[in-house]
C-alpha positions as CSV (number, residue, x, y, z in Angstrom):
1,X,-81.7,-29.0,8.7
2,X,-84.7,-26.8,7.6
3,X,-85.6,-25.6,4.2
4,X,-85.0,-21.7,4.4
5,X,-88.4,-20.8,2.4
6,X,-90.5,-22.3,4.5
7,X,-88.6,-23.1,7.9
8,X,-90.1,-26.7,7.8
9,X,-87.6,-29.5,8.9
10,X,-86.2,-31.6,6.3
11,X,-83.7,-34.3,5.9
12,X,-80.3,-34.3,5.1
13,X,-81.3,-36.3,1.8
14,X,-84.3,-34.4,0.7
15,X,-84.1,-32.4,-2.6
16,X,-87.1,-30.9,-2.5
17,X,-89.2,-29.4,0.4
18,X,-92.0,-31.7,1.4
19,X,-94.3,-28.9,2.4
20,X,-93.7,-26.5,-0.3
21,X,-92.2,-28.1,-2.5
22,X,-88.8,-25.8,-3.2
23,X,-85.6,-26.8,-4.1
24,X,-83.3,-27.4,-1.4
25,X,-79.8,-28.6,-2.4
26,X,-78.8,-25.1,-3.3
27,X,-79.2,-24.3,0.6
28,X,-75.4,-25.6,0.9
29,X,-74.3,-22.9,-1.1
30,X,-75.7,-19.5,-0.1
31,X,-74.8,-17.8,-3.3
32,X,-75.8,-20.3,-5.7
33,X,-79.3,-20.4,-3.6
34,X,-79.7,-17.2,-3.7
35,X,-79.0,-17.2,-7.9
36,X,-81.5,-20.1,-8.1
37,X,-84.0,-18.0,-5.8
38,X,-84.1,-15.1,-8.1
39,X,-84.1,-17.8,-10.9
40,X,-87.6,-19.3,-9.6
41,X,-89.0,-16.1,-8.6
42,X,-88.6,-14.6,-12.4
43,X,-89.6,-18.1,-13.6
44,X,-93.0,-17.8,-11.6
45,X,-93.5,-13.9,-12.7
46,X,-93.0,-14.5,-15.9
47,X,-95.2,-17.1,-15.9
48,X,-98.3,-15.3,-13.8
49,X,-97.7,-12.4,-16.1
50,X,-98.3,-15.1,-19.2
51,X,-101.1,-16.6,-17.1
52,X,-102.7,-13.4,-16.8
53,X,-102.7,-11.6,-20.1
54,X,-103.6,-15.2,-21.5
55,X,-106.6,-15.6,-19.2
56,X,-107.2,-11.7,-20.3
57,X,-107.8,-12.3,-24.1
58,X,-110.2,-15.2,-23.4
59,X,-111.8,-14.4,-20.6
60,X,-112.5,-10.4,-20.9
61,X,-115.6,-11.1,-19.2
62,X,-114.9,-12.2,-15.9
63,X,-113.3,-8.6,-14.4
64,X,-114.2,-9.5,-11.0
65,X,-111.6,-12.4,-11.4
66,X,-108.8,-10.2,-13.1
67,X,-108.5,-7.6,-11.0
68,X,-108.6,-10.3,-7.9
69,X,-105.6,-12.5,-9.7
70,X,-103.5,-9.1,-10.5
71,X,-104.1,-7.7,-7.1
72,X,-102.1,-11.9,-5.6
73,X,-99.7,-11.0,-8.1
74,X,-98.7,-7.7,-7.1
75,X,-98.8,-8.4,-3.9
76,X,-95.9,-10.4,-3.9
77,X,-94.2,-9.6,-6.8
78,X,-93.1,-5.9,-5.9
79,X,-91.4,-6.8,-2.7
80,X,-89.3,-9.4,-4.9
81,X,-88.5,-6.4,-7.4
82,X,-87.6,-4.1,-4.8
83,X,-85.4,-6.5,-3.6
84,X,-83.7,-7.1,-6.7
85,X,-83.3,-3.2,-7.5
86,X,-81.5,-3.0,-4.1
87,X,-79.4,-5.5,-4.4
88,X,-78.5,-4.2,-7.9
89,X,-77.5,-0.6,-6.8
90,X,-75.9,-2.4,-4.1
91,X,-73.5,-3.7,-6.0
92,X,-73.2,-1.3,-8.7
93,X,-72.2,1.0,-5.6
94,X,-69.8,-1.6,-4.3
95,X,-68.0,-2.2,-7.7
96,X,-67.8,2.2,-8.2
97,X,-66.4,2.1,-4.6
98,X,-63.8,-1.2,-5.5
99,X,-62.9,1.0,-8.8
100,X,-61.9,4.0,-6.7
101,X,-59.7,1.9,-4.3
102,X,-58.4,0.4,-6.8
103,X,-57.1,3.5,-8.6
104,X,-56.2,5.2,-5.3
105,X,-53.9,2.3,-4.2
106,X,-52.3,2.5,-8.3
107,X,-51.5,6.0,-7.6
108,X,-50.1,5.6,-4.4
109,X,-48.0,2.4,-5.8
110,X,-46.8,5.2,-8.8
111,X,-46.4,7.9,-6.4
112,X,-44.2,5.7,-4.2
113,X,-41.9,4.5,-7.1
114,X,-41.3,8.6,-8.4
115,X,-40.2,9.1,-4.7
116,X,-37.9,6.7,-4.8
117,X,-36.3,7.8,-8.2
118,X,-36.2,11.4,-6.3
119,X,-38.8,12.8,-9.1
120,X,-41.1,14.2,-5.7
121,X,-43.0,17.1,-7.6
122,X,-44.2,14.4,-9.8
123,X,-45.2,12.2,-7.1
124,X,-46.5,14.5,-4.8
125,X,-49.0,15.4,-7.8
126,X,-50.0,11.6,-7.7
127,X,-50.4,11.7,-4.3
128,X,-52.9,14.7,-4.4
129,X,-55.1,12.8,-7.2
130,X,-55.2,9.9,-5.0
131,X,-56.1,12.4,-1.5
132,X,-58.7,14.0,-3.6
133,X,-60.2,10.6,-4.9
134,X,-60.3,9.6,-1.1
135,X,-59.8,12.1,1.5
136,X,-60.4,10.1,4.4
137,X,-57.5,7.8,3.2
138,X,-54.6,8.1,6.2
139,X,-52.0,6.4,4.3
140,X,-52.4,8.5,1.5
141,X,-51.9,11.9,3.7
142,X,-48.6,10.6,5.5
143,X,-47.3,9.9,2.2
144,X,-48.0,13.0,1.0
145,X,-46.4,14.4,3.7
146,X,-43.1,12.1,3.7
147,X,-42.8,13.0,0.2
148,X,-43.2,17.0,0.8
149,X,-40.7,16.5,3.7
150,X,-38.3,14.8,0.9
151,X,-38.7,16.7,-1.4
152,X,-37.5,20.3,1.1
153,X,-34.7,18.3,2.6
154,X,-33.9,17.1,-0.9
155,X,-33.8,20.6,-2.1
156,X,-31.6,21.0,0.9
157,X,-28.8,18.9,-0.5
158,X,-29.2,20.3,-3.8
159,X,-28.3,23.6,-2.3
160,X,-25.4,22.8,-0.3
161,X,-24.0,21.2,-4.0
162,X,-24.7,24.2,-5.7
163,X,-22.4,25.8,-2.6
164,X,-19.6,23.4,-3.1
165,X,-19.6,24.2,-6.8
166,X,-19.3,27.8,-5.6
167,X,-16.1,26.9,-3.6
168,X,-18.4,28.8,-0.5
169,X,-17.3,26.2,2.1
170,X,-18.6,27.7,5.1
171,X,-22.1,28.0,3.6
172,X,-21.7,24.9,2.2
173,X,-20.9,23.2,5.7
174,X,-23.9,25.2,7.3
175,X,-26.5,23.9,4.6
176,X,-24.9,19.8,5.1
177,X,-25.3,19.9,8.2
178,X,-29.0,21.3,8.2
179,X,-29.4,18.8,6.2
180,X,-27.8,15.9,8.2
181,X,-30.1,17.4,10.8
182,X,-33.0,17.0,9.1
183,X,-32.7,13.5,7.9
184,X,-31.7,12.3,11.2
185,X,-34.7,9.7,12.8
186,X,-35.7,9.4,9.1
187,X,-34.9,5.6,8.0
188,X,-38.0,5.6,5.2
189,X,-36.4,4.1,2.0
190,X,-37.6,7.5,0.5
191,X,-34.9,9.5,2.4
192,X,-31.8,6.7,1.4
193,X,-31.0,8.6,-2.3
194,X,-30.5,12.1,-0.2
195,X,-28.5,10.3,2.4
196,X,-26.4,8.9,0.0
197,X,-25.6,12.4,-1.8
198,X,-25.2,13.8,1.2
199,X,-22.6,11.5,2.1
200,X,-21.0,12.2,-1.5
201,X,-21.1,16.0,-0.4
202,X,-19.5,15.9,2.7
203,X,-16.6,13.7,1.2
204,X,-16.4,16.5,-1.2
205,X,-16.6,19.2,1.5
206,X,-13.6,17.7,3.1
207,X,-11.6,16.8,0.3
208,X,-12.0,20.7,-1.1
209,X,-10.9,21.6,2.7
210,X,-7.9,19.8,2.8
211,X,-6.8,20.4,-0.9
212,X,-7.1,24.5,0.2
213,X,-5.2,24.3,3.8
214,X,-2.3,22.0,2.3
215,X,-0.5,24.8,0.9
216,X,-0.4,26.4,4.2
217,X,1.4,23.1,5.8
218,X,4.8,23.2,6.3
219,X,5.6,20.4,9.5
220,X,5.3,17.2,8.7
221,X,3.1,17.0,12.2
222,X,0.6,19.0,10.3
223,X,0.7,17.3,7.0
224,X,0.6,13.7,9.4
225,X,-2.7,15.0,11.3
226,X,-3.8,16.1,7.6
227,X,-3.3,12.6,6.1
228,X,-5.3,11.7,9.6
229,X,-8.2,12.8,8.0
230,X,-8.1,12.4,4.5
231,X,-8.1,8.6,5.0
232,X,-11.3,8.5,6.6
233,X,-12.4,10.1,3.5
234,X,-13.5,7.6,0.7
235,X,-13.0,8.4,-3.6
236,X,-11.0,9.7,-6.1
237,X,-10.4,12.8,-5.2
238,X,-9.5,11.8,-1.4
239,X,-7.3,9.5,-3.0
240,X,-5.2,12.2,-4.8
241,X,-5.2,14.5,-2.1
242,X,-3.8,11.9,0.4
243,X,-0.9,11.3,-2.2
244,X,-0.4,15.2,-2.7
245,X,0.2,14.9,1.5
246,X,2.4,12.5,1.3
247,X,4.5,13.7,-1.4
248,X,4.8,16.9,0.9
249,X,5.8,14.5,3.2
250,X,8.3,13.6,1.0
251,X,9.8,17.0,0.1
252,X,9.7,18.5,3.3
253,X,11.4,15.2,4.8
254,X,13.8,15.2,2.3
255,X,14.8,18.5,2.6
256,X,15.0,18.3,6.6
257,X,17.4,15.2,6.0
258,X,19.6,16.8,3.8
259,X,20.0,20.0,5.7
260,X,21.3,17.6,9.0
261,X,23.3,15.1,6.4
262,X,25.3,18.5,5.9
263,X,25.7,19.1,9.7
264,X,26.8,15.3,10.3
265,X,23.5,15.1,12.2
266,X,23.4,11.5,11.1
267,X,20.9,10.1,13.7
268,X,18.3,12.6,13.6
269,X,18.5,12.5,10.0
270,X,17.9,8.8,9.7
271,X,15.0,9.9,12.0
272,X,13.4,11.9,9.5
273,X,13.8,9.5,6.9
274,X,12.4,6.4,9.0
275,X,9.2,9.1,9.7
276,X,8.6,9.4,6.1
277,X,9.1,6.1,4.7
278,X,5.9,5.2,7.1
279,X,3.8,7.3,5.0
280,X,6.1,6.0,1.7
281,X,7.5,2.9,2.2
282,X,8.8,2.3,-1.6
283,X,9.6,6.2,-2.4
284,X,13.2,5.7,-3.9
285,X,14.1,9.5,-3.2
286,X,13.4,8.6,0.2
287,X,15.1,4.8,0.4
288,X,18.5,6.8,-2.0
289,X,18.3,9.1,0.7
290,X,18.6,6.8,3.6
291,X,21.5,4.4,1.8
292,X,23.5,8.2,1.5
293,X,23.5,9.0,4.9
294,X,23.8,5.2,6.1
295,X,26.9,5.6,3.6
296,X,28.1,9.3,5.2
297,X,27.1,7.9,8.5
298,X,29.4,4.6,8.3
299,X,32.1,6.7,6.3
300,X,32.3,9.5,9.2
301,X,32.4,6.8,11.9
302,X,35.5,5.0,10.3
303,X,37.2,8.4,10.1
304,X,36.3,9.0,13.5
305,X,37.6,6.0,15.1
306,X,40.8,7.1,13.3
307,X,41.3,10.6,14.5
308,X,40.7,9.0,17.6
309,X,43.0,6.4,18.0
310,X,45.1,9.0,16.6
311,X,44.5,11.0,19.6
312,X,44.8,8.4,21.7
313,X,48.6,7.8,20.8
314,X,49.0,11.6,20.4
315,X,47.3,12.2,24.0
316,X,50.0,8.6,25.4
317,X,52.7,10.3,23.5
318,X,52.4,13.8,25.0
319,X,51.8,12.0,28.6
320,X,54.6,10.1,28.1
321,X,56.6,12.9,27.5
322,X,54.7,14.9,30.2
323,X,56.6,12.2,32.2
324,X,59.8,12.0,31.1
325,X,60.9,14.5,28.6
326,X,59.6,17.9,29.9
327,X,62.3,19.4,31.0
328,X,64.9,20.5,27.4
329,X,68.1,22.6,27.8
330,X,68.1,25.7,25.3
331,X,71.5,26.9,26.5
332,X,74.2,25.7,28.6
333,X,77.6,27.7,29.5
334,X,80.3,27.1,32.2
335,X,83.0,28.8,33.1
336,X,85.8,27.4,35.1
337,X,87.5,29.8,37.9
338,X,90.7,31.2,39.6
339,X,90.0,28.5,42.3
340,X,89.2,25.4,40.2
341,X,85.7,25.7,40.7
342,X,83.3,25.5,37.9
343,X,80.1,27.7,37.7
344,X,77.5,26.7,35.7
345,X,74.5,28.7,34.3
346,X,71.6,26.9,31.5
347,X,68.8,28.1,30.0
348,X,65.3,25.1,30.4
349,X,61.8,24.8,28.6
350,X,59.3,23.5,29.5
351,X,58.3,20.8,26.8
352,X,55.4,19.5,28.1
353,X,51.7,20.4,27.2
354,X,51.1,20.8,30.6
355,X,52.3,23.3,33.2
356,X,55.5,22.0,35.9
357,X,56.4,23.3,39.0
358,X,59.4,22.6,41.7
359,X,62.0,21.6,38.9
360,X,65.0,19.9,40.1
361,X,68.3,19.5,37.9
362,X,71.5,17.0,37.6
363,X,74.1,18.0,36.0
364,X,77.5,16.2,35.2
365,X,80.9,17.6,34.5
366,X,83.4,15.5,32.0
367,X,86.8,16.1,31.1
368,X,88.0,16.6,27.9
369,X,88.5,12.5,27.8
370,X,85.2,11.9,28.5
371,X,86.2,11.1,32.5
372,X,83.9,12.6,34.9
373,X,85.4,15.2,37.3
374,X,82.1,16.5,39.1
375,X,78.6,16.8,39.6
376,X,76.0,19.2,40.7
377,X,72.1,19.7,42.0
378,X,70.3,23.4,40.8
379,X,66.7,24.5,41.8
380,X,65.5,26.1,38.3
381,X,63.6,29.2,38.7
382,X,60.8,30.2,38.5
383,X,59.5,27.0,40.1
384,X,55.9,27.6,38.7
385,X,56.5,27.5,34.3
386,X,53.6,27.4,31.7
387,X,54.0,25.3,28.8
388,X,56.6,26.3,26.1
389,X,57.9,28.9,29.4
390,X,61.3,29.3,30.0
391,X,63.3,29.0,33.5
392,X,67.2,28.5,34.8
393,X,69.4,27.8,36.8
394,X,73.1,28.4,38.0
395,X,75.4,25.9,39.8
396,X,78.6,25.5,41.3
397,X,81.0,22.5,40.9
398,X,83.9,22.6,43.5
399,X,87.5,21.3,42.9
400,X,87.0,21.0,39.2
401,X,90.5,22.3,38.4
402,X,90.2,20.7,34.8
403,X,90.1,22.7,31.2
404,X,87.8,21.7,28.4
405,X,85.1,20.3,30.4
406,X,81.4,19.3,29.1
407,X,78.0,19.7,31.0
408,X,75.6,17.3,31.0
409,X,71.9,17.5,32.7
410,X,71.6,13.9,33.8
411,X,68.5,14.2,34.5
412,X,65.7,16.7,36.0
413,X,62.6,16.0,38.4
414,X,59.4,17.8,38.6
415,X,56.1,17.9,38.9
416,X,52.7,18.3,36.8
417,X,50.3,20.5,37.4
């Protein structure tokens, strides 16, 4: 190591330079060197300046030796004092520059917490005492400009409010989404109070939408796609239009129920009430209406199964008779002749519900004691008859030769149609 006043080499021990004698164990601390420096140097220029006005009072005489003693200390003692001045303004100028940073970066730190709070006029004001202070300072100017940017897109937002409050919906959805455009690629914590009341708008926006189309819906489709949207919209007042949808749900289901109830459209009008009860599960209009027409539904069914079993034997009765018992006599007369023989002529309907063709009749003849004397076969004319039609027929019964006799059709044969 070397002393630094002298450059001679010393040892790491030594407190004192050997060659001139300075002290050297401040060396390890370059400051508190320095301080002890300046310390010695005033010490010694005090004391010349003592040494000298002394030797001046008693030694007035000797000139030559005065002006050669002030000349030595001069010589090294303005250099020291021109150091000392420097170092002074130095750092004078160093602690006026500190101060200024100091109060630029306060401003900035105030400035910053106005912008978030949304008070931007305030801290743009701020921000232009702290650009003036230092103009050169770059984080200052993008901060200014961040805030001025805030504070039109803010202004922005305000106006599309003031719009809403208006009930101008178009222009309102023209100034959001200027807005939404403007704030997009902006995630600076400056711009999150504006997003958020932009959000708020635009749930307002659709909410006053919906509340002013819903008394032009009329189909539950449309109130359904309605309800769509209204649940992707969040707060209170989303909240009471979705329930003014679905109690228009309600009404109009109810209404469309009870309109095919009265038709006995049962199944489509279970549909409707299934539909709604989605959208209102616990609704007890809906869940009284749906018991009433499971009710009617059940009631109707029973009824039905009767009439048709009903029908059934009606339809096995009239087919049974169809089979057997189409053929009734309206009118019967004989007459017996001058040769014994007895003519007969009847009158038929046809008592089926169907139409007969190609009838065929047996007839019987009994005496007057119940003995049969004769029988005959008659093609009944015409041979095509409608239901409830009339026909006849006229036959002979040779060799008779009996009074009092009775006609009986046996039996008849045809065929349905």
């Amino acid at each position: 190591m070397y002393c630094h006043h002298c450059g001679k080499k010393r040892t790491d021990d030594a407190i004192y330079c050997s060659q001139c004698g300075r002290l050297l164990a401040a060396d390890e601390d370059p400051a508190a060197a320095l301080d002890a420096e300046r310390a010695e140097v005033l010490s010694e220029t005090a004391a010349s300046i003592e040494k000298e006005l002394a030797g001046e009072q008693s030694n007035r005489p000797n000139a030559a030796l005065r002006r050669s003693a002030g000349s030595s200390v001069w010589a090294w003692l303005v250099p020291v004092l021109l150091a000392l001045v420097t170092t002074g303004s130095v750092f004078s100028y160093y602690i006026y520059e500190t101060g200024i940073n100091e109060r630029v970066i306060k401003l900035q730190a105030e400035a910053k917490a106005l912008a978030l709070a949304g008070k931007y006029a305030e801290a743009q004001a701020l921000l232009k005492e702290a650009a003036d202070a230092r103009p050169g300072f770059a984080a200052v100017q993008k901060d200014a400009e961040i805030t001025a940017l805030a504070d039109e897109l803010s202004r922005s937002v305000k106006a599309a409010g003031k719009l809403l409050e208006e009930q101008k919906l178009t222009e309102a959805e023209q100034a959001l989404e200027q807005a939404r455009k403007g704030l997009k690629g902006h995630a600076e914590p400056i711009y999150a109070m504006m997003k958020e009341q932009l959000g708020v708008y635009t749930e307002q926006l659709g909410v006053m939408r919906l509340t002013a189309e819903l008394a032009d819906l009329s189909t539950i489709d449309e109130l359904e796609s309605k309800l769509n949207v209204a649940n992707h919209l969040d707060g209170e007042e989303a909240a009471a239009v979705r329930e003014q949808i679905i109690a228009k749900i309600v009404d109009i289901s109810c209404n469309e129920a009870e309109a095919l109830l009265k038709k006995k459209n049962y199944t489509d009008a279970l549909s409707v009430t299934d539909r709604a009860l989605a959208f209102a599960k616990d609704n007890e209009r809906l869940l009284s209406l749906e018991k009433r027409i499971n009710q009617a539904q059940a009631e109707y069914e029973k009824t039905e199964q009767q009439r048709l079993e009903q029908a059934m034997q009606q339809a096995a009765a009239e087919d049974l008779k169809n089979q057997t018992a189409a053929v009734e006599v309206v009118h019967m007369e004989s007459t017996l002749d001058e040769f014994g023989d007895l003519n007969v002529t009847a009158e038929l309907k046809n008592a089926a519900t169907r139409p007969i063709y190609s009838i065929t009749v047996k007839f019987i003849v009994y005496d007057a004691e119940g003995k049969e004397v004769g029988s005959g076969t008659a093609e009944a004319a015409p041979d095509y008859v409608e239901p409830g039609g009339k026909m006849s027929f006229t036959g002979t019964v040779y060799g008779v030769n009996a009074e009092n006799t009775t006609v009986v059709v046996d039996h008849a044969t045809w065929y349905l149609d």
